[in-house]
Residue, then its C-alpha position, 0 to 999 in steps of 0.5 A: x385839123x389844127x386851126x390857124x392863121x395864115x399871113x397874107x391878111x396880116x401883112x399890115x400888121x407887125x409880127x405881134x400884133x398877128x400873134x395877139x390877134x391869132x392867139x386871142x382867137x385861141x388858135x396855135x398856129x400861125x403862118x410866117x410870111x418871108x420876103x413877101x408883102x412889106x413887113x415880112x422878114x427879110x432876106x437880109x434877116x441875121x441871127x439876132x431877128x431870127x431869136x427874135x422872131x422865135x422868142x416872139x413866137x414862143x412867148x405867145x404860145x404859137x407854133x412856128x412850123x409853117x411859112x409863106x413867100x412869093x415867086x414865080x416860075x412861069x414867066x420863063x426865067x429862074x430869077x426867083x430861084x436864088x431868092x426861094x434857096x435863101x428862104x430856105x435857108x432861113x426856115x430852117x434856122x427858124x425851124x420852119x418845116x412847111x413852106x408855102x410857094x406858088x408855082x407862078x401866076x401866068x396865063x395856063x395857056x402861055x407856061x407850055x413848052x420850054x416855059x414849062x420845062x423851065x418851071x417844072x426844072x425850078x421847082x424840082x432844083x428849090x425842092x432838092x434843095x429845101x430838103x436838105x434844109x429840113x422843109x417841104x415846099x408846099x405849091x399853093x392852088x392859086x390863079x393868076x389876078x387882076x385888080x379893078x377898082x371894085x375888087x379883082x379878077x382871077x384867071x387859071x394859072x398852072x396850080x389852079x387848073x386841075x389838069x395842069x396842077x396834076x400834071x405838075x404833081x406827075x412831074x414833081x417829087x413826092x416830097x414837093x405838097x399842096x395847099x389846098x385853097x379852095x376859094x382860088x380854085x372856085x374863083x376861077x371857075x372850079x364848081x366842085x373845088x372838093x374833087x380837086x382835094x380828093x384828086x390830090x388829098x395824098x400830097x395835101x400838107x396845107x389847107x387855106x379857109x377863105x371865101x370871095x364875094x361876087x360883085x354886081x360888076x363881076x369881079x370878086x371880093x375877098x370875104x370870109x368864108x360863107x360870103x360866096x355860093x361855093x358849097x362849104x358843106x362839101x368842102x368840109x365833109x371831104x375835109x373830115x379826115x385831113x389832119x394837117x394845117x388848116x389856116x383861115x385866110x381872110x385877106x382885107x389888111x383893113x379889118x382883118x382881125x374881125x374878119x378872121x375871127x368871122x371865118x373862124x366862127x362860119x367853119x366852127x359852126x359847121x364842124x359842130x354841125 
């Protein structure tokens, strides 16, 4: 595995300040969000901040290979079509080879019929077209959320079903991968997340290391990894042989470069085991 971090935890921070924190933690990689939270790169980005970013990138000993943005293409409509198509196209100005994207965040039950033609139909546009660009699309396992005051709730959406989620991979290219993260999966109820790797570890480009705490009220709190129940011993022993990205996750802005480094330390300590 080539250790990382991803970007959603940073998404507070600018673009230097993540590339400080990822690289005093001795990692090369990290993730580059693209119109998604706040302070990711814009649509609207032109050659000069693409230099920039690249030269930041280089300056620090980083590689800039892997990206993330947010849409969704089970609410019935193509809206995030045009948006994702430019993302790519930034990529590979960027030199971006994998893009992180989620299928979208509706209810299992309700992307069913047309909603789902129209989903599988959106993906299947976006990766031809990304492959002309250069870069893979890479669906991330991830439910749908809800947020309460005490920390947030996931449910089962079309990639975080395992059902469903091989489905759509039945469905769609071989070029179209995964990011596997475990942690949504056993958020939303998946006891074994590790047999969901298995399952599909073929199309697995990306892998997410984070964890989420259980509250008393039942919700959950996004933590570092070992601060839930889920069976990290597994998880990594299924891992063994994955080759590929594996970007630690942590996802609270407001202590995220000692949280990351807490993940960071939880699976090194287990690799060495």
């Amino acid at each position: 595995m080539e250790f990382g971090n991803a970007t959603w935890g940073f998404r507070e921070l600018p673009l230097e300040e993540q590339l400080k924190i990822t690289r005093g933690m001795g990692l090369g990689i990290l993730e580059l969000g693209i119109a998604n939270a706040p302070g990711d790169l814009a649509l609207s980005a032109g050659e000069a901040q693409i230099r920039e970013v690249r030269d930041l990138y280089q300056s620090y000993g980083v590689r800039l290979r892997y990206g993330s943005t947010g849409n969704d293409f089970t609410t019935g409509d193509r809206t995030d079509l045009k948006k994702l198509k430019r993302v790519c196209d930034l990529c590979q100005k960027l030199g971006i080879e994998y893009l992180r994207i989620f299928s979208g965040f509706s209810p299992v039950g309700e992307v069913t019929g047309e909603r789902w033609d129209n989903m599988i139909a959106c993906l299947k546009e976006a990766d031809a077209y990304a492959r002309t660009k250069g870069v893979y699309l890479v669906i991330e396992t991830h439910g749908g959320v809800r947020s309460f005051a005490d920390g947030v709730e996931h449910f089962m959406s079309t990639s975080s079903q395992p059902e469903t989620l091989y489905r759509m991979l039945g469905e769609l290219p071989d070029t179209v991968k995964v990011n596997f993260d475990p942690a949504n999966l056993w958020a939303v109820g998946i006891q074994h997340p590790e047999e969901v790797y298995e399952a599909c570890r073929e199309r697995v480009a990306m892998v997410h290391l984070k964890d989420f705490a259980p509250l008393p009220s039942g919700h959950l709190r996004p933590a570092a990894c070992g601060e839930s129940r889920m069976d990290w011993k597994k998880i990594l022993t299924a891992l063994k042989d994955y080759e590929g990205a594996a970007l630690f996750e942590y996802e609270n802005p407001e202590d995220v470069a000692e949280g990351s480094r807490r993940c960071y330390e939880y699976i090194m300590e287990w690799m060495d085991a």
